[in-house]
N, C-alpha and C positions, 0 to 999 in steps of 0.2 A: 441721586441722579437716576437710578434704575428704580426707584418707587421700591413698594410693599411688595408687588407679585414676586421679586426674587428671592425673600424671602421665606427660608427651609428650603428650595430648588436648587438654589444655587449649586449647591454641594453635590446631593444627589443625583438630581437628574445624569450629568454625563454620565456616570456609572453604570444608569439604569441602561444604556446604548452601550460604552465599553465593554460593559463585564458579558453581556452575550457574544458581544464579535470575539472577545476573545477565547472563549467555548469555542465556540464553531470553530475557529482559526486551530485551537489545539485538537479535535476532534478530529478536524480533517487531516491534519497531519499523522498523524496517529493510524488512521483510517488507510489512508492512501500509500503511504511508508511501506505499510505490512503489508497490505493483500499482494501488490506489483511485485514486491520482494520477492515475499513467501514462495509464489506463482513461481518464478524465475528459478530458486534457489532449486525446487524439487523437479523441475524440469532439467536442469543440470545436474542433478542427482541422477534420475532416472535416463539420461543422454549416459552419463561415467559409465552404470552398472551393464549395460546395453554393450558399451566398446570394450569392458575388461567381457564378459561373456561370451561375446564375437572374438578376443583375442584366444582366449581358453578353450575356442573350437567348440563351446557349447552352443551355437547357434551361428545358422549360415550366411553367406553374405547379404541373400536375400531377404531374410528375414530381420539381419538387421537395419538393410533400408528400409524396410517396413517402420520398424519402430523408430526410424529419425524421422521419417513422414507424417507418422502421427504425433510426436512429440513437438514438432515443427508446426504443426497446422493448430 
């Protein structure tokens, strides 16, 4: 019914389109997951160490709006 061209394509071909989407699809998860994290997680890190420093009088009010300012922006 499908004649000669099908075959040896049959098999292969979707794979040869599969098997890239599915790279991509796990790259970009991969990709995307970490950097937004990462970003987030050291930014909260460096917001914490900022409000125990400010608590412990080692830096003033002023200067800790400073640094949620920049850590914000």
């Amino acid at each position: 019914m499908y004649g000669y061209e099908w075959m040896g394509h049959g098999f292969f071909m979707p794979w040869m389109i599969i098997f890239p989407m599915v790279i991509l699809v796990l790259f970009m998860m991969m990709r995307g997951g970490k950097s937004s994290c990462h970003h987030r997680e050291k930014e909260d890190e460096a917001l914490e160490i900022a409000r125990k420093r400010f608590a412990r009088g080692e830096i003033d009010e002023e200067a800790f709006e400073k640094i949620k300012q920049k850590l914000s922006a």
